[in-house]
SEDREN-216234 format. One line per 10 residues: number of its first residue (from 1); their letters; for each residue z, y, x of N, C-alpha, C. Coordinates in pm, whole numbers, plus 50000, padded with zeros to 5 digits. Example, Ala and Ser with C-alpha at 12.3 -4.5 7.8 and 13.67 -1.06 7.14 Angstrom:
<atoms>
1	AS	50780/49431/51319/50780/49550/51230/50780/49670/51320; 50708/49775/51285/50714/49894/51367/50787/50003/51290 $
</atoms>
This chain:
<atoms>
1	XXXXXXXXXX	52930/45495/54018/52941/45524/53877/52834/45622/53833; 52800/45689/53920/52696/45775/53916/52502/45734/53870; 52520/45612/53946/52383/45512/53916/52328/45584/53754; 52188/45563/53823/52088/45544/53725/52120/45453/53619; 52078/45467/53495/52097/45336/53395/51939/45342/53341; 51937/45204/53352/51815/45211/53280/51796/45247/53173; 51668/45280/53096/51669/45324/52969/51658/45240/52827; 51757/45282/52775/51748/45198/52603/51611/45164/52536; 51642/45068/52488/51503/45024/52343/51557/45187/52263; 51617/45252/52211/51615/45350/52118/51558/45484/52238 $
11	XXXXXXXXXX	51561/45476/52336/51546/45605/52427/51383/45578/52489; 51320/45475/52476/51197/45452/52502/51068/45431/52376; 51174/45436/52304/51067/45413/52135/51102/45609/52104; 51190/45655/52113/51197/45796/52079/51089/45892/52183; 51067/45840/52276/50985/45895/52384/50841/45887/52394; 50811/45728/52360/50698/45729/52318/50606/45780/52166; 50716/45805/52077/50715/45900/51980/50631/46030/52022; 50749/46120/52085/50672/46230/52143/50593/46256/52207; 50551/46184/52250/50417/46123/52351/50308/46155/52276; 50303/46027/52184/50221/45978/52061/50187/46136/51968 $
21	XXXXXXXXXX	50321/46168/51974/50240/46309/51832/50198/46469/51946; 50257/46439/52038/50157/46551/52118/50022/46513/52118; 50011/46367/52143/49877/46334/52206/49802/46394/52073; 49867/46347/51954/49792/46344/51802/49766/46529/51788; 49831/46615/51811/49828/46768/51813/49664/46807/51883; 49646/46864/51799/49496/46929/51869/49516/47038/51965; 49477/47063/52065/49479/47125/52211/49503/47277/52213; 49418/47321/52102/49404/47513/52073/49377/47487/51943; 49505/47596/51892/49470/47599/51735/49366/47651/51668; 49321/47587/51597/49192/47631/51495/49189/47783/51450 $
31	XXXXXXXXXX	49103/47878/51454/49111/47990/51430/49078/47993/51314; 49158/48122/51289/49224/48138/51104/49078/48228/51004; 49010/48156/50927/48928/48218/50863/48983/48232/50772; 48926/48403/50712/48961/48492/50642/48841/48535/50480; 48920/48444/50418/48838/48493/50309/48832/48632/50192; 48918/48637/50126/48947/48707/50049/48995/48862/50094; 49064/48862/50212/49070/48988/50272/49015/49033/50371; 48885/49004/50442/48865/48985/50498/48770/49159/50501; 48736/49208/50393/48712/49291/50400/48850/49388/50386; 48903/49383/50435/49047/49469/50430/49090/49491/50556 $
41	XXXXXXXXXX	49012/49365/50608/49101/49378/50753/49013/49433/50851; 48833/49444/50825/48753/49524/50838/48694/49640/50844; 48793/49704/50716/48745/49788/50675/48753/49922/50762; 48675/50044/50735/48622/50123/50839/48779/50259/50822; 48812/50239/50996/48939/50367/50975/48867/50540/50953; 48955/50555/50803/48926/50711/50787/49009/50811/50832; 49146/50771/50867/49262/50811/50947/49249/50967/51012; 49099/50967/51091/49173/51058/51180/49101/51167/51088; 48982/51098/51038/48895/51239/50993/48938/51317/50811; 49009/51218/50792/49109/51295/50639/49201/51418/50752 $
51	XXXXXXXXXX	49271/51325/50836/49382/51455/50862/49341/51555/50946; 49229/51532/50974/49125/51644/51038/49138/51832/50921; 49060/51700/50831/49043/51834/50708/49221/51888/50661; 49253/51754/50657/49421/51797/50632/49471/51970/50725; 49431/51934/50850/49505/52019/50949/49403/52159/50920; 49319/52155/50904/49229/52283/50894/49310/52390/50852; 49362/52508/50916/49376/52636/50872/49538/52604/50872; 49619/52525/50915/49784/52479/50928/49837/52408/50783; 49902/52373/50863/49969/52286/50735/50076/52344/50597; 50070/52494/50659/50216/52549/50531/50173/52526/50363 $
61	XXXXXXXXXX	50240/52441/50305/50208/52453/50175/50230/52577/50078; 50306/52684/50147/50331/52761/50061/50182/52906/50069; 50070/52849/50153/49972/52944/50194/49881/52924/50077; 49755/53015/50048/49664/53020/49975/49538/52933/49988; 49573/52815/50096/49545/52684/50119/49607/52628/50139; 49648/52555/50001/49715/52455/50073/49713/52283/50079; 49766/52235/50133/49714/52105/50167/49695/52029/50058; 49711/51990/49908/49638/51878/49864/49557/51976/49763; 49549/52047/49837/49323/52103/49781/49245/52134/49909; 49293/52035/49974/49172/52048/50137/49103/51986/50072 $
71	XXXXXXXXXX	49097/51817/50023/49029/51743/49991/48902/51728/49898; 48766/51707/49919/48689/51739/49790/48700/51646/49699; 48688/51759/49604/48733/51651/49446/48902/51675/49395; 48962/51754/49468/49066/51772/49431/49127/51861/49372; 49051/51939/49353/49052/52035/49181/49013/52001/49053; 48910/51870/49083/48967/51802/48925/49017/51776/48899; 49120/51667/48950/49252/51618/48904/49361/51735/48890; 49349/51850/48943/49429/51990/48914/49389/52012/48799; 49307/52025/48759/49216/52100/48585/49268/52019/48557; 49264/51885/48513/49267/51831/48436/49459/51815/48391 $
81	XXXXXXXXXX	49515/51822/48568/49666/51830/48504/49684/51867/48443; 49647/52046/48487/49678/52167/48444/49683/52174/48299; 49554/52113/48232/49497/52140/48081/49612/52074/48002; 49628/51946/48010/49751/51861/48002/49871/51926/47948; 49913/51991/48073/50026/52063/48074/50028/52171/47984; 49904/52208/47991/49874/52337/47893/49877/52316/47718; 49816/52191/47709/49787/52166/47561/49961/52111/47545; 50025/52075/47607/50151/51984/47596/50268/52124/47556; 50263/52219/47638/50330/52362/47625/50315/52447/47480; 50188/52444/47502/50175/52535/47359/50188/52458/47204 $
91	XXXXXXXXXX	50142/52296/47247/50188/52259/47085/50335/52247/47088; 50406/52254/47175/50531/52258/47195/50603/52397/47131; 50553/52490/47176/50593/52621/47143/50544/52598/47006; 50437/52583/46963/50400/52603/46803/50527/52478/46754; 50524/52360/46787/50624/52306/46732/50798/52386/46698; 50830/52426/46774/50965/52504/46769/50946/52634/46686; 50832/52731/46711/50789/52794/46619/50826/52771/46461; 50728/52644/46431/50743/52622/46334/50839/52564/46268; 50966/52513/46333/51096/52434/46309/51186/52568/46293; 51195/52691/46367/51240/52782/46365/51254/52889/46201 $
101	XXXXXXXX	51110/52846/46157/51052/52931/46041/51046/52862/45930; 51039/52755/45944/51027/52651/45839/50928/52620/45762; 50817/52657/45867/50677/52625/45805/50594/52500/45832; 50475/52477/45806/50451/52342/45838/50465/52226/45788; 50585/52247/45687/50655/52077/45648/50483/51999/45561; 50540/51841/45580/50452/51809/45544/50502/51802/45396; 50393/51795/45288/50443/51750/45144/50469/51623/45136; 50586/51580/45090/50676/51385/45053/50617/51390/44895 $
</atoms>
């Protein structure tokens, strides 16, 4: 009962199937060209030498260096907060000022 059976018309057409589409599969896949990011995936690591300057003199932010003004160029974007903040404060104060006193109104 154990015997071999020969094999089916459905078990020899399914076989030669897989046969057929391995054979059809190309051997080593085609290597993946990179267009559009290709400069991304290139591009040159700045990694160690930012946190170089980063580490200069320790990391405590609460010191008279502190870490995001290691970087050059990074006191302009400070000025420029700063001014921001500054012009935003004082028309603020003149605003309440003048809501306080009741000066200012425009003429209707």
């Amino acid at each position: 009962s154990n015997a071999a059976k020969p094999p089916t018309m459905n078990a020899v057409v399914r076989k030669s199937a897989v046969v057929a589409a391995r054979a059809a599969r190309p051997a080593a896949p085609k290597q993946q060209k990179r267009g559009i990011v290709n400069w991304m995936t290139n591009y040159p690591d700045k990694v160690m030498t930012t946190k170089k300057v980063q580490m200069t003199g320790g990391t405590c932010q609460g010191e008279m260096n502190p870490t995001w003004l290691k970087q050059p160029g990074d006191a302009i974007p400070l000025a420029v907060g700063a001014s921001l903040i500054a012009f935003g404060g004082i028309n603020c104060a003149i605003g309440h000022y003048r809501m306080a006193t009741g000066t200012g109104k425009m003429d209707l």
